[in-house]
N, C-alpha and C positions, 0 to 999 in steps of 0.2 A: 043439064048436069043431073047425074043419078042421084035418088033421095041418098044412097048410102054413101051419096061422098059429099054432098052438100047437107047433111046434117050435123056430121064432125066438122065441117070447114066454120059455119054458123057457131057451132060450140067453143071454138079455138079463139072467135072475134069475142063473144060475149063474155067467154072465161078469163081472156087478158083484158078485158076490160073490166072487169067486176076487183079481180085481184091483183090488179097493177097497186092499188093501195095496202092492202093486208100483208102483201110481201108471199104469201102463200097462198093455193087452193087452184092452181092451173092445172096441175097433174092430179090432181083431187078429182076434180070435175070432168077433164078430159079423157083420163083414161077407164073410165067405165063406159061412157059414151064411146070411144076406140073400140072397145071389145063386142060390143051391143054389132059392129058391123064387120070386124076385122081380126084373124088370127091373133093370140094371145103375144106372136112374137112381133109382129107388126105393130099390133098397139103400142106395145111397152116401149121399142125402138121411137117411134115414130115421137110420144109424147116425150121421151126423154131428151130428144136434141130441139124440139120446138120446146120446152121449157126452156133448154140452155140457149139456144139465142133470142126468146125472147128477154130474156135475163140479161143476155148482154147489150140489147139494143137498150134495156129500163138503165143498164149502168152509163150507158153512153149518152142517156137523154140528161142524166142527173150527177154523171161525175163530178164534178164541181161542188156537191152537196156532200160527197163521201166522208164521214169521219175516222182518217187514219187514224185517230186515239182510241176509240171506240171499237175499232178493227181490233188494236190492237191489246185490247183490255177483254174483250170478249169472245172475237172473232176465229182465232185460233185454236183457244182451247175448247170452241164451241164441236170444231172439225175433231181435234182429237178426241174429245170424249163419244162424239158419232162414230168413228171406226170401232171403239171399242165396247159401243154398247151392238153395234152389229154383230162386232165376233162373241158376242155372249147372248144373241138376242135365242139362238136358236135353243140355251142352257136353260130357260126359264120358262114361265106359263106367261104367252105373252097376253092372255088376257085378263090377268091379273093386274099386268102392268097397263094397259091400258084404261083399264077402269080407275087407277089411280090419277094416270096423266088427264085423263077425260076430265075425273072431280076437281085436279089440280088447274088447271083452263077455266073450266066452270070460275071457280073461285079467281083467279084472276082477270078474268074478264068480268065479271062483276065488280071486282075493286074499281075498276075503271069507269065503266057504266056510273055506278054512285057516287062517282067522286071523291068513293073513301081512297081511290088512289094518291089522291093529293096530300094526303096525310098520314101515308104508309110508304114512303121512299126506301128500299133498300141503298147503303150506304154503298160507296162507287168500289172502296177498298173490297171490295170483297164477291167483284164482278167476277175473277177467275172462277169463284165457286157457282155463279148461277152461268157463267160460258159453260163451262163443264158440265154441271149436269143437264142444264138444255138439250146436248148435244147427247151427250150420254141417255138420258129419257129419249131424244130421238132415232137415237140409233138402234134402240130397241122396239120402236113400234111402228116409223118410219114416218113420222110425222114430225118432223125437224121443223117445217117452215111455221107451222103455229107455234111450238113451243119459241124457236126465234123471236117472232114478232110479241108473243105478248112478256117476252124477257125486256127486250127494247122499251115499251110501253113505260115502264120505268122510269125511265128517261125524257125530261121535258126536253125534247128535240126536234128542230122542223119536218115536217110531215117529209120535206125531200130529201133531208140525211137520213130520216128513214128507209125511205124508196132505197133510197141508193146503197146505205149499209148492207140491207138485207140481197139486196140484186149482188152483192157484190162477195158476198159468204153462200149462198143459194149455187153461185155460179163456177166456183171452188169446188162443192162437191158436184158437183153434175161435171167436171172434168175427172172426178176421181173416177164415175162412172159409166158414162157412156163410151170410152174403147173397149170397153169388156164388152158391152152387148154390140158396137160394132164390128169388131172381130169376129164375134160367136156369131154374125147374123151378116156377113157380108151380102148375099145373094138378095136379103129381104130387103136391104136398105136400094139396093142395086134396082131392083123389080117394083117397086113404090116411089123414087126420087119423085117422079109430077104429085103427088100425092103430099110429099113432105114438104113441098116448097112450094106450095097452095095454102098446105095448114100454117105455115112457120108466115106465110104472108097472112092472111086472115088474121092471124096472133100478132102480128105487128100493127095492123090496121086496129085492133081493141085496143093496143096498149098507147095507141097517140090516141085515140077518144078516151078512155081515162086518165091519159096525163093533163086536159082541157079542163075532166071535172076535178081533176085535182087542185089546178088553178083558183076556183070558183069556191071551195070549201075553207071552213076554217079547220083550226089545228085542233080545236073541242070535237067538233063533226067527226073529224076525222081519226081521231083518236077513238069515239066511241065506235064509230063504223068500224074496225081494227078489232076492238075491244067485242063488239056484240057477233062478228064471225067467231073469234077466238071462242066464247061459250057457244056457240052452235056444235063447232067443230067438236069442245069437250062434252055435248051433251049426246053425240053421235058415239064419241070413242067410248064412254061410258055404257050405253045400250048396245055395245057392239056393234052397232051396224057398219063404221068401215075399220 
């Protein structure tokens, strides 16, 4: 196998397996790697529907764990306020707004780390306002699945209504968007298929080895593992670098 196809293929295992728990950071990790070997429209294609069914295979391992209240208290207005910070994303200085959301992660994932989270509960009444603007902050920098997950964090909930909440809001949008770039890119999707059903397999083979260690951890581990990507990711968006 060529380095330039067995480097992505390796990246897709290690990257669903790393963030089968954070709920975010496959298309994070993947699609810079993508680019590093492969046209700009390829990558983008390509990592976009190997998110969406790894996403759906995380929902199918862990449906049973889904909180329909939680969907529905969060989960919606998480999606509208992401359309409409998209259609204004382009109105603003988006690097403004990301040094905010960066310091805003920062600071939530350290409430968690120190355990001052346990003593800083946002009350539930008033989830529409953090569904909303989660969604809304991410629709303007495109970083929806960290702001998701450390909204959740919140939430004293098992590690697999985790998984599965966010696999199951994650996978919602990724329908709103991948026939656009299937449409717009018939011929690429057409001229890569062995390509995309290597990596989408590779991404399924990481995502059952981190569902193993998921087993093996507790819900403190696992929370701050969650928690200490979340301030990684705000200490990148802050220094610009994605």
């Amino acid at each position: 196998m060529e380095i330039n196809v067995s480097i992505p293929i390796l990246a897709a295992f290690l990257s669903a397996a790393l963030t089968l728990m954070t709920g975010f950071g496959l298309g994070t990790i993947l699609t810079p790697v993508f680019l590093i070997f492969y046209d700009v429209k390829i990558a983008i294609l390509i990592v976009a529907v190997v998110h969406f069914a790894n996403n759906l295979l995380k929902l199918s391992l862990f449906s049973r764990h889904v909180s329909v209240d939680l969907l529905k208290r969060f989960g919606l207005l998480t999606l509208a306020g992401a359309f409409i910070g998209a259609f204004f994303q382009g109105k603003m200085d988006s690097s403004i707004v990301k040094i905010l959301l960066g310091a805003s992660l920062i600071f939530l994932g350290l409430k968690e780390t120190t355990g001052f989270g346990e003593k800083l509960r946002l009350p539930q009444k008033i989830d529409f306002i953090g569904g909303f603007l989660s969604g809304l902050l991410g629709g303007f920098v495109g970083n929806q699945g960290a702001i998701r997950s450390a909204y959740l964090l919140n939430y004293n909930i098992p590690k697999e209504t985790f998984v599965a909440t966010v696999a199951i809001i994650a996978s919602v949008v990724d329908i709103t968007r991948i026939p656009v770039y299937i449409y717009s890119n018939k011929d690429v999707l057409a001229d890569n298929l062995i390509l995309l059903l290597i990596t989408t397999a590779s991404a399924f083979a990481g995502t059952f080895a981190g569902k193993k260690f998921l087993k093996n951890i507790s819900l403190k581990t696992f929370k701050i593992y969650v928690a200490a990507t979340i301030i990684v990711i705000g200490i990148l968006l802050t220094l610009r670098i994605i």
